[in-house]
TORMARKE-717869 format. One record per residue (C-alpha): x, y, z; residue in one letter. Coordinates in Angstrom, 3 decimals. Example, Ala and Ser with C-alpha at 12.3 -4.5 7.8 and 13.67 -1.06 7.14 Angstrom:
SITE       px       py       pz res
SITE   12.300   -4.500    7.800   A
SITE   13.670   -1.060    7.140   S
***
This chain:
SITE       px       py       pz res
SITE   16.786   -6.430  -26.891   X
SITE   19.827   -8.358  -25.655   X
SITE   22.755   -7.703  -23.657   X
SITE   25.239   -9.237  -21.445   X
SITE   25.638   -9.943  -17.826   X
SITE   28.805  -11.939  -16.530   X
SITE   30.079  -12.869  -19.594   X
SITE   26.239  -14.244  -21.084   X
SITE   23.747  -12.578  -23.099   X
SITE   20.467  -12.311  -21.718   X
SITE   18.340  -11.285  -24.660   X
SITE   14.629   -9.702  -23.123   X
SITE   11.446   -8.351  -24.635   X
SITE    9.663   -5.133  -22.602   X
SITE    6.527   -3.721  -23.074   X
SITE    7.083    0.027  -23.341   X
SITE    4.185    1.605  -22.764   X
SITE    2.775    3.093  -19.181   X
SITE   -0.370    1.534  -19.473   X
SITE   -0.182   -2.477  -18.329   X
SITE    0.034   -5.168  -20.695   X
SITE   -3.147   -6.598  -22.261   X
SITE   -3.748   -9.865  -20.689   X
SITE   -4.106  -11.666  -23.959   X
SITE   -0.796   -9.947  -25.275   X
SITE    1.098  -11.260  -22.285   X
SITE   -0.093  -14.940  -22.273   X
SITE    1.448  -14.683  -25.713   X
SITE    4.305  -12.911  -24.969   X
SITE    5.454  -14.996  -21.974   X
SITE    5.618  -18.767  -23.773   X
SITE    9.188  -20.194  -23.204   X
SITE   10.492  -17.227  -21.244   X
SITE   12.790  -17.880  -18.274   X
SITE   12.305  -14.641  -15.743   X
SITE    9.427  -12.587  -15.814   X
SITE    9.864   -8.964  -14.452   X
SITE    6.095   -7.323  -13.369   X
SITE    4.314   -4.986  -11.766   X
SITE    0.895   -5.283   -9.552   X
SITE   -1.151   -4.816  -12.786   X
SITE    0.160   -8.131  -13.786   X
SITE   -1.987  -11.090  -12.361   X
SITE    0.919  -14.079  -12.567   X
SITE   -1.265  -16.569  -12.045   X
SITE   -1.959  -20.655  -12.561   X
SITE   -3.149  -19.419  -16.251   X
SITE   -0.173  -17.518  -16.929   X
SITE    2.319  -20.121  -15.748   X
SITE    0.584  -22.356  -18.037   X
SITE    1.184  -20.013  -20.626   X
SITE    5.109  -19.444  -20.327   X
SITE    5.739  -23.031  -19.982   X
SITE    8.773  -25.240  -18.068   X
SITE   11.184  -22.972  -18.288   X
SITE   10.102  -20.353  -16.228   X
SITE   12.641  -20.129  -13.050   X
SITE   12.042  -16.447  -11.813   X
SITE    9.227  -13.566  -11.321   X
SITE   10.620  -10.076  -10.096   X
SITE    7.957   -8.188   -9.169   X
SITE    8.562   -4.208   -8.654   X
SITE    6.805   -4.028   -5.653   X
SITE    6.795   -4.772   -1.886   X
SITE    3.318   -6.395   -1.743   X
SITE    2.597   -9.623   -3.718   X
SITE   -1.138  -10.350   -4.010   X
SITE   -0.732   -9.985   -7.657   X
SITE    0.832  -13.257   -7.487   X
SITE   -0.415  -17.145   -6.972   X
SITE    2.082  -18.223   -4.750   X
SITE    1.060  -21.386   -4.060   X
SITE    1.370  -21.857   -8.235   X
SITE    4.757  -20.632   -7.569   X
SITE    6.160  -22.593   -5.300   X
SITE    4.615  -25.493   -6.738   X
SITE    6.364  -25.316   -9.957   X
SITE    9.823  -24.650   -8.187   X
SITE    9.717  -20.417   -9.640   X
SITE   12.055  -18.285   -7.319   X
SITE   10.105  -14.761   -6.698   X
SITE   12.150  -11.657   -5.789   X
SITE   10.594   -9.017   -4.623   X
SITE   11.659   -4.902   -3.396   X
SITE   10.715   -4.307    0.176   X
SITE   13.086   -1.986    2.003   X
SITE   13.839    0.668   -0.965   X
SITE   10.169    2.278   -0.737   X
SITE    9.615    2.571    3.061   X
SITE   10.498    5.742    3.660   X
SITE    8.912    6.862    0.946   X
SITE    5.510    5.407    1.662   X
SITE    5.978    6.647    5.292   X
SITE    6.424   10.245    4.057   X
SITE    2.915   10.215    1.920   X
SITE    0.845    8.075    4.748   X
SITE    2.172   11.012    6.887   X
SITE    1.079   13.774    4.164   X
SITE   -2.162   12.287    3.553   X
SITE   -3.059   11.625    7.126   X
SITE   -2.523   15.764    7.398   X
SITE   -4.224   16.731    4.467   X
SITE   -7.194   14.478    5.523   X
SITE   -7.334   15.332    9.296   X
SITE   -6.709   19.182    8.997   X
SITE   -8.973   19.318    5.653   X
SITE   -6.471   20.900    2.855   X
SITE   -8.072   19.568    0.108   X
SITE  -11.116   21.362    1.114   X
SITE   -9.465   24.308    2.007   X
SITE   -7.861   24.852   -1.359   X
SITE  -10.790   24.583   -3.210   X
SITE  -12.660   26.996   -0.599   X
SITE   -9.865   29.314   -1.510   X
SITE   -9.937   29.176   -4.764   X
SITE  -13.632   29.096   -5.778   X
SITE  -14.587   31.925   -3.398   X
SITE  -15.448   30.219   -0.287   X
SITE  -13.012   32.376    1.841   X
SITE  -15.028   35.196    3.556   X
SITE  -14.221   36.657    6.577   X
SITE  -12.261   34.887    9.619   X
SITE  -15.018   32.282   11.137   X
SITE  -14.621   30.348   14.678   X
SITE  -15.029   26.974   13.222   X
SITE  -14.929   26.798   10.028   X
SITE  -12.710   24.242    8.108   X
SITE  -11.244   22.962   11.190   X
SITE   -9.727   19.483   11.971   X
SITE   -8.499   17.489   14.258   X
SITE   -4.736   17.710   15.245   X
SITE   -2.040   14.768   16.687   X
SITE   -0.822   16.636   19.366   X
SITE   -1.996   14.496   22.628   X
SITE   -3.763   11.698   20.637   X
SITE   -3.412    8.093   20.629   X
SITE   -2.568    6.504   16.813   X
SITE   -3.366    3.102   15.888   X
SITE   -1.490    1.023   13.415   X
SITE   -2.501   -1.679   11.995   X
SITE   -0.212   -4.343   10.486   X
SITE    3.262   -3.323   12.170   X
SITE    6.572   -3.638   10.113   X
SITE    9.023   -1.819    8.145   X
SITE    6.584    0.878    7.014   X
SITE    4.615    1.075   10.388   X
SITE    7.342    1.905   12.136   X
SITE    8.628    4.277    9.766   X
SITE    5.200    6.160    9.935   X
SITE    5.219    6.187   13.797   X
SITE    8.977    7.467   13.986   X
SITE    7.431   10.588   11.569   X
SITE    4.936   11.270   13.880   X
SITE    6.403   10.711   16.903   X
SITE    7.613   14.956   16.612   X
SITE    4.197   16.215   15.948   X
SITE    4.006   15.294   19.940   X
SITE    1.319   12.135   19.527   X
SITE    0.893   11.105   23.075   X
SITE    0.860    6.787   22.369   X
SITE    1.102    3.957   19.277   X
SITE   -0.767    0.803   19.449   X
SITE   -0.905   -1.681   17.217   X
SITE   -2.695   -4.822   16.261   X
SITE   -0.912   -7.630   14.318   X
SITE   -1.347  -11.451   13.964   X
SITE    1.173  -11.888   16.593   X
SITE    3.243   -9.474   19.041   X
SITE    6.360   -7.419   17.349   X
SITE    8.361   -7.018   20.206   X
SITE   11.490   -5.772   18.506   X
SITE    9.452   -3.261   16.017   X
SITE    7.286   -2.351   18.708   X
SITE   10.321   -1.047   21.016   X
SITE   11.098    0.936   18.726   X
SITE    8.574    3.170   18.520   X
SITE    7.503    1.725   22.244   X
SITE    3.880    1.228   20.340   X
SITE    1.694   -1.230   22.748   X
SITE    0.220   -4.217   21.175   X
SITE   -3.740   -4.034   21.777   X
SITE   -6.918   -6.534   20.155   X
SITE   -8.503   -4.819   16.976   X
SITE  -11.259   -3.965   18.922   X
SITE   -9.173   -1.848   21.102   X
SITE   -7.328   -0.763   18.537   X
SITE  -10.405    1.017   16.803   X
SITE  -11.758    2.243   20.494   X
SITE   -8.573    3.764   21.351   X
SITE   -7.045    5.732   18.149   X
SITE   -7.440    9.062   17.521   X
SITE   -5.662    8.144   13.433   X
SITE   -6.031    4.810   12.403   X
SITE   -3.433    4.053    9.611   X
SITE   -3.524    0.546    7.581   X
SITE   -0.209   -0.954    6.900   X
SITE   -1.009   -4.534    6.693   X
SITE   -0.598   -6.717    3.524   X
SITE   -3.561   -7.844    1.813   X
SITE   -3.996  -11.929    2.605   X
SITE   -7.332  -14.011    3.234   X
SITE   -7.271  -12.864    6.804   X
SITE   -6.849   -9.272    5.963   X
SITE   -9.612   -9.299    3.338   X
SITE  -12.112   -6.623    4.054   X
SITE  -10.759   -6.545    7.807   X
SITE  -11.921   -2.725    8.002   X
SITE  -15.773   -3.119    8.126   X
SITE  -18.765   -1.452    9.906   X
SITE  -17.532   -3.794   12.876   X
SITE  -14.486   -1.989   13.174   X
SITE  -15.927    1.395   11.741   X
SITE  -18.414    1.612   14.436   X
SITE  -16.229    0.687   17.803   X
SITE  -14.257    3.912   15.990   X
SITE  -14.526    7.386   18.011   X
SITE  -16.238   10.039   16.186   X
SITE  -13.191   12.000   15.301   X
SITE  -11.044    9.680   14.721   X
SITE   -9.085    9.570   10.713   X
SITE   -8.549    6.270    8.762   X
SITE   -5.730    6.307    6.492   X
SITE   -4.658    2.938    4.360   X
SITE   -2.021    2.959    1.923   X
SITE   -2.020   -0.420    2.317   X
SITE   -4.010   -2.506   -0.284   X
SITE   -7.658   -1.480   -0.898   X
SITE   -8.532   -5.144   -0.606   X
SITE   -8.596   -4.718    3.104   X
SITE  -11.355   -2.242    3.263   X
SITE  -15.322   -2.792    3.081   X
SITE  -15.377    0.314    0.972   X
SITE  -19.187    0.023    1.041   X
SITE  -18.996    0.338    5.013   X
SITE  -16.172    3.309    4.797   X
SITE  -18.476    5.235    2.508   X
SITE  -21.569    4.564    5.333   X
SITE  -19.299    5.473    8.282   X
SITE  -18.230    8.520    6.558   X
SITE  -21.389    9.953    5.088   X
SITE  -23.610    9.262    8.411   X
SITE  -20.109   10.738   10.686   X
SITE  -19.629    7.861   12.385   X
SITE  -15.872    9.098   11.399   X
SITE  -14.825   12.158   11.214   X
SITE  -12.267   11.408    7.646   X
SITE  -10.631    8.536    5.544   X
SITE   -7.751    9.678    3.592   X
SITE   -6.943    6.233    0.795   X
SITE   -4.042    6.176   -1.792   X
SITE   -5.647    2.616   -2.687   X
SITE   -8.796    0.949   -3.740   X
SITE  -10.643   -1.175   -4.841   X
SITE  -10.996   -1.250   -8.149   X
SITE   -7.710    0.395   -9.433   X
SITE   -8.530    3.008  -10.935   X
SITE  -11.522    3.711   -8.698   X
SITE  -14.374    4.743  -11.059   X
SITE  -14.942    8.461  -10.828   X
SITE  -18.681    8.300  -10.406   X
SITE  -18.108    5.830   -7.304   X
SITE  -20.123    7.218   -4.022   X
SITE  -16.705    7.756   -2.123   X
SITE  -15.751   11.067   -4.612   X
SITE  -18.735   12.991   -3.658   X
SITE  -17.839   12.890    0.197   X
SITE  -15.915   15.868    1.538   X
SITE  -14.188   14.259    4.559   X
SITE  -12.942   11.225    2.104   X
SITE   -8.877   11.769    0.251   X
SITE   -8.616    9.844   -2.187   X
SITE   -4.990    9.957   -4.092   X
SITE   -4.067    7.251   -7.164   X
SITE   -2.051    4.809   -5.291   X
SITE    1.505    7.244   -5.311   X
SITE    3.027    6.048   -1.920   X
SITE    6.087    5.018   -3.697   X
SITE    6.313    7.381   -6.841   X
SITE    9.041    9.736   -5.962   X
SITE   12.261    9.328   -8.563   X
SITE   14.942    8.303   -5.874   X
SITE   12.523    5.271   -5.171   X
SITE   11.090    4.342   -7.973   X
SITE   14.745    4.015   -9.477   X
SITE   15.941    2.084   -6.695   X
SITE   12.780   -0.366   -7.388   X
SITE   13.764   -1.332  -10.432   X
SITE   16.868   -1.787   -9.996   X
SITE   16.664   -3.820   -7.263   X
SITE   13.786   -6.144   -9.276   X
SITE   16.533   -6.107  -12.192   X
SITE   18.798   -7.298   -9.667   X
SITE   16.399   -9.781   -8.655   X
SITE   15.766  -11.023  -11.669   X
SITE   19.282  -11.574  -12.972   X
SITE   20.354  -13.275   -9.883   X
SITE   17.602  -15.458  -10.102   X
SITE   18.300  -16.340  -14.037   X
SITE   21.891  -17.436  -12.883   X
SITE   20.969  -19.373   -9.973   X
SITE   22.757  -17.133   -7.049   X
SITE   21.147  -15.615   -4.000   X
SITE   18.956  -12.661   -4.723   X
SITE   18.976   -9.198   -2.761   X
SITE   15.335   -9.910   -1.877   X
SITE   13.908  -12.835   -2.603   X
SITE   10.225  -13.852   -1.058   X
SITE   11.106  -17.307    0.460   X
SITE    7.616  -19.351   -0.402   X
***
C-alpha cells in the first residue's frame, strides 16, 4: 500500500487479519522497515530490532501500557516510541466501574439464576452483594484512569478514596481528595480494591496472599490493569476459601486465559476478555492517534504522545 503525507509517499505493509501476527511472519516482515505500528500482542523486542535492522526510527504502539516493549532496546538504538494514553481513559473508567458492579452486586450470577430456573420465590438473602454507599475504595496506581474511576463513583455516595502509589500524587489526589495510605493500609481499609497501576518489575505480582489476606472479608478486587500484577494462583485461594468476598478481571495472565483454568469455575470471580477500551469512539481515536504517532515520528517532528525513554 502507499500513499502520501506532506508531499512524500509513505508506502506500508499491514497485516489484515484480527488475529496477531505470527512471530516468525513478523521477524520477516519487519527487515529494513522504518516505523513499526503494533499492538500488545506484538513483543518488540532485542530479537525483533535485530530483525528490522538500522533503519528503524519509530514504534507506535496502539495502546496506553507498554510492557510489550523492551525499552531499554529502544532507547538504546535511538527508536522514538509513541504511544495513546489520554483517548481511552474514560472509556476504561466506564467498564472498571461496570465490572466492579456486576462483580460486587453478583449480575452475572443473577442472569444465569434467571435464566436456568434458579428464580423461585422472593428469599431474604439470596444473591445479595455488597453495595458502595458508605464504603471506603482503594486504588491502586493513581493517574489518569484512577481518577477517572473515582470521579464515577464518587455519585454512588462512597464515603473515602485512598490510594497507594510509588510516590504521593498531590495534584491527582485533590482531585478526587483520595488520601495517600501504605499498601498494607490500603488492603485493610477498602471496601473495592481497583488495580490501575502499570505492569513494571516492581508491580510484578504485587497482589499476592500478602495483600489478599490483610483484605476484609467483603471487600471486591477489580484490575483492569495488566494481569501481570496479580498472583493469580493466590486470587484463586483467597477467593475459593472467602478470604474475599469477589474479583471482577478484564486481564490475565495468559491472554486468552485458558478456559479450563481454576479461576472459571468460581462464582464470585468476573472474568471479561480484556475490553476496557473496545468501544468504537475509542478505539478510532487509538488509531488514529498511533497513525499520528507514527507519521510524525517518520518525519522527524514532535509527536502527539510520544513515551520519552
Amino acid at each position: 500500500h502507499i500513499f502520501s503525507t506532506c508531499g512524500k509517499l509513505v508506502q506500508f505493509e499491514m497485516w489484515d487479519s484480527d488475529d496477531p501476527v505470527p512471530r516468525v511472519e513478523l521477524l520477516k516482515r519487519v527487515k529494513g522497515c522504518e516505523g513499526i505500528l503494533c499492538v500488545l500482542t506484538e513483543k518488540i523486542d532485542a530479537q525483533l530490532l535485530n530483525a528490522a535492522g538500522p533503519n528503524l526510527k519509530v514504534v507506535s504502539t496502539m495502546s496506553v501500557g507498554f510492557d510489550h516493549l523492551s525499552l531499554d532496546e529502544l532507547k538504546k538504538r535511538g527508536i522514538r516510541v509513541g504511544y495513546t494514553p489520554d483517548v481511552l481513559t474514560d472509556c476504561v473508567a466506564e467498564l472498571t466501574v461496570a465490572l466492579l458492579l456486576a462483580t460486587s452486586r453478583r449480575l452475572i450470577e443473577a442472569t444465569h439464576e434467571a435464566k436456568t430456573g434458579g428464580w423461585g420465590t422472593w428469599r431474604t438473602l439470596w444473591l445479595c452483594g455488597h453495595e458502595l454507599a458508605n464504603s471506603t475504595v482503594g486504588i491502586l496506581g493513581l493517574g489518569r484512569i484512577g481518577v477517572a474511576i473515582a470521579e464515577r463513583l464518587k455519585p454512588f455516595k462512597v464515603k473515602k478514596f485512598i490510594y497507594t502509589d510509588v510516590a504521593l500524587r498531590p495534584e491527582l489526589a485533590n482531585m478526587i481528595e483520595a488520601e495517600y495510605v501504605s499498601l498494607d493500609e490500603l488492603a485493610k481499609q477498602s471496601d473495592f480494591l481497583a488495580i490501575c497501576c502499570a505492569l513494571t518489575p516492581e508491580t510484578y505480582g504485587i497482589c499476592n496472599w500478602n495483600l489478599f489476606s490483610k483484605m476484609k472479608k467483603n471487600a471486591i478486587f477489580i484490575n483492569t490493569s495488566r494481569g501481570g500484577v496479580v498472583n493469580q494462583e493466590d486470587l484463586y485461594e483467597a477467593l475459593s476459601t472467602g478470604l474475599i468476598a469477589g474479583a471482577g478481571l478484564d486481564v490475565t495472565t495468559p491472554e486468552p486465559l485458558p478456559t479450563h483454568h481454576p479461576l472459571f469455575t468460581l462464582k464470585n470471580c468476573v472474568i471479561l476478555p480484556h475490553v476496557a477500551s473496545a468501544s468504537y469512539t475509542t478505539r478510532n481515536s487509538m488509531s488514529a492517534l498511533a497513525a499520528n504517532n507514527l507519521l510524525a515520528g517518520l518525519r522527524g517532528e514532535p509527536m502527539p504522545k510520544e513515551l520519552k525513554l
